[in-house]
C-alpha positions as CSV (number, residue, x, y, z in Angstrom):
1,X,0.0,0.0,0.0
2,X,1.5,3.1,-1.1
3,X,1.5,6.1,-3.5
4,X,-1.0,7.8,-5.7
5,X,-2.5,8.3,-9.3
6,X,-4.9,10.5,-9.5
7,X,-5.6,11.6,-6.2
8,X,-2.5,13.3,-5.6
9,X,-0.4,12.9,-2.0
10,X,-1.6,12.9,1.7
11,X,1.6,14.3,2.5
12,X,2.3,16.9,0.0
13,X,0.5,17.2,-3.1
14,X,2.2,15.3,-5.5
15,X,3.2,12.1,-2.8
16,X,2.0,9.9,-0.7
17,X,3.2,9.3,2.6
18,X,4.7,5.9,2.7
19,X,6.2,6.4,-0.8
20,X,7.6,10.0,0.5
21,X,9.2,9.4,3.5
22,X,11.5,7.0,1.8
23,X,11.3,8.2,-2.2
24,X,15.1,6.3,-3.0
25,X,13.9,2.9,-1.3
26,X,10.9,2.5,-3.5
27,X,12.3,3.6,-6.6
28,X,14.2,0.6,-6.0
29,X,12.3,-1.6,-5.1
30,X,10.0,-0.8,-8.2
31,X,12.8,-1.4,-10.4
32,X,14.3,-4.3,-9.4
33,X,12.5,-6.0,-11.9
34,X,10.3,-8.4,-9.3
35,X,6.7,-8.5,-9.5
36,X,5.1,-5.6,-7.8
37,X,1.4,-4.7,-6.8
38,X,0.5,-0.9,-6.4
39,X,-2.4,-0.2,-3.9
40,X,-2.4,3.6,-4.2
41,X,-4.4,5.9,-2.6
42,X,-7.1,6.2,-5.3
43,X,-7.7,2.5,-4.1
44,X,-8.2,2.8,-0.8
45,X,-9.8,5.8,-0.7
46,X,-12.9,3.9,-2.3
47,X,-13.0,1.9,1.0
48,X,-14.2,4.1,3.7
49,X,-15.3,2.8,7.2
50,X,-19.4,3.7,6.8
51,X,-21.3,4.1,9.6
52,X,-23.2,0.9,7.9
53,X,-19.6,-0.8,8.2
54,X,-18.8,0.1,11.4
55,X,-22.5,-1.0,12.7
56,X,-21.9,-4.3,11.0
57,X,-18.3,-5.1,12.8
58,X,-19.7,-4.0,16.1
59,X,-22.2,-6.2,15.5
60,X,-20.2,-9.4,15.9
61,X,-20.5,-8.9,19.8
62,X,-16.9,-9.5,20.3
63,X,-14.0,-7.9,22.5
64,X,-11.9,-7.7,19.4
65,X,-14.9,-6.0,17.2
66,X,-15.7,-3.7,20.1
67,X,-12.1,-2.7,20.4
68,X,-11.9,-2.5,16.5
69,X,-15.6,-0.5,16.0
70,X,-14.0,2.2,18.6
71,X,-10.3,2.6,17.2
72,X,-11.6,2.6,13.2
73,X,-14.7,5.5,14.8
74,X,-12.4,7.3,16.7
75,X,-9.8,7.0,13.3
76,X,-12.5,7.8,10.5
77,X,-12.9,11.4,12.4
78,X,-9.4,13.0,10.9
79,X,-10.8,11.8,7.3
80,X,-14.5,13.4,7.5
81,X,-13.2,16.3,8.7
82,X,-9.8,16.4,6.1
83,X,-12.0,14.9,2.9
84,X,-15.7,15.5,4.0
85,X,-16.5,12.1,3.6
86,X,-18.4,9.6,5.4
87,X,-16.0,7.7,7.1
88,X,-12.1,7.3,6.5
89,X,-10.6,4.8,4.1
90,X,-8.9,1.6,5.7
91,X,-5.4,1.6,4.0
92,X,-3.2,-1.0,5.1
93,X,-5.9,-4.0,5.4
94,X,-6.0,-4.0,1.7
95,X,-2.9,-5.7,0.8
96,X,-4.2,-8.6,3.3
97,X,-7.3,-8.4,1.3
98,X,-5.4,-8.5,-1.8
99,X,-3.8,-11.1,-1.2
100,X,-7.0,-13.1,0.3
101,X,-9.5,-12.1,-2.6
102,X,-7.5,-10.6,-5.8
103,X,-10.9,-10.7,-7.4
104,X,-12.3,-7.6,-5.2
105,X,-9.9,-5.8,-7.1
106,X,-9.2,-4.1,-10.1
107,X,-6.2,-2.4,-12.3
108,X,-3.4,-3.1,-14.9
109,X,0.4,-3.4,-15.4
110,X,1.6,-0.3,-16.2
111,X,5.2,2.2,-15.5
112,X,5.7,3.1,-12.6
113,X,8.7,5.1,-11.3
114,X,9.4,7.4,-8.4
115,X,10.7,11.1,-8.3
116,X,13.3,11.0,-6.1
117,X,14.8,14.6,-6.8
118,X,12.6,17.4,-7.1
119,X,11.8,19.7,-4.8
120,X,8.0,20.1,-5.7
121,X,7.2,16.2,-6.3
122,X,9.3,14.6,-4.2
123,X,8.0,11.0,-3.5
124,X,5.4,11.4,-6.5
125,X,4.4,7.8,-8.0
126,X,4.8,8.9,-11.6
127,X,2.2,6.5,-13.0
128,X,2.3,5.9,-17.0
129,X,-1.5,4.5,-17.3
130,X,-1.6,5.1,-20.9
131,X,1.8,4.0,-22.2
132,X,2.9,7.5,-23.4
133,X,6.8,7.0,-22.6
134,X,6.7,3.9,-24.1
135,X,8.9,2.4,-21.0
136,X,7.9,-1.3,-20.1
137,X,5.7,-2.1,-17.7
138,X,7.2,-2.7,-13.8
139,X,4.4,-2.4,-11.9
140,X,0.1,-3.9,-11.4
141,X,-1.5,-0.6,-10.3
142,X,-4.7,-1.3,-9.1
143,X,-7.3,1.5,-8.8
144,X,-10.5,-0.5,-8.2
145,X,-11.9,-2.3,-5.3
146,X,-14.9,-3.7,-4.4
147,X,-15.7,-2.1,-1.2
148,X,-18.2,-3.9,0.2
149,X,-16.7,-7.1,-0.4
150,X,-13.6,-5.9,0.9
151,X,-15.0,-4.6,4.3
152,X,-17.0,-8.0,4.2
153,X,-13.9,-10.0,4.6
154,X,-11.9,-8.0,7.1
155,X,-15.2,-8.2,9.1
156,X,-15.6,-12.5,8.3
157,X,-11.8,-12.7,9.4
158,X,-12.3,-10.8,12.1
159,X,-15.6,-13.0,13.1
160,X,-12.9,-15.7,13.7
161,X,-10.7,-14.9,16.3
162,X,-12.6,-15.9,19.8
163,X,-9.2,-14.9,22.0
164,X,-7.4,-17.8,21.0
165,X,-4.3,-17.0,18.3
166,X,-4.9,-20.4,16.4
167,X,-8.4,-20.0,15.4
168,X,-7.8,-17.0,13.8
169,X,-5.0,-18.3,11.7
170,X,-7.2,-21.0,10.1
């Protein structure tokens, strides 16, 4: 989970945070020529902790989705505010999710490389969606998820962890 397309940065407006902090690091790790997955921020930003989300975690009954329900409603308050949406998105989950269920999601290999000098768009995720430097692909960008279906199975694997550390590994 890291950088941006369209939706600009979190932490300036050209980068995202994760891809920022450490711009040199991902550039190469994105072209070392190994498979990589993209979840940028015009992913995850799709799936946002509804109140209808939140009711249906809670709803499990457990310790775990009590202590969950508070920490994503007390977390979901920077985003209304910052975004004036309805909830907050739930980032990191996602490339659990991805891995889990590929099918809740959606994108295509494309360039990818990081600005790792400039001043102005330091960190940036320069993403090539339409081919127009001709460089090869390097990178699955995927800007599409199924929301529901994602928040459905962080809140099935959730369902399964009664206190115990092994049942929720099954």
């Amino acid at each position: 989970m890291g950088g941006s397309f369209a939706e600009g940065g979190n932490i300036t407006p050209a980068a995202e945070f994760n891809i920022y902090v450490v711009p040199e690091a991902a550039a190469r790790v994105f072209g070392c020529g190994a498979p990589i997955t993209m979840i940028p921020l015009d992913c995850t930003h799709q799936a946002r902790t509804t109140a209808a989300r939140l009711e249906k975690l809670r709803s499990l009954g457990t310790p775990l989705s009590e202590a969950f329900y508070h920490l994503l409603k007390f977390n979901k308050i920077f985003d209304e505010q910052k975004y004036g949406w309805e909830g907050g998105p739930l980032h990191d989950a996602t490339v659990v999710a991805y891995l889990l269920a590929p099918e809740l999601f959606g994108g295509r290999q494309v360039n990818v490389e990081i600005e790792c000098s400039s001043p102005l768009t330091l960190g940036m995720t320069v993403v090539d969606w339409w081919s127009v430097t001709g460089k090869p692909a390097n990178v699955k960008v995927l800007n599409q998820i199924n929301a529901g279906g994602y928040f459905d199975l962080v809140i099935e694997r959730l369902s399964r962890f009664n206190g115990q550390l092994t049942d929720a590994t099954s």
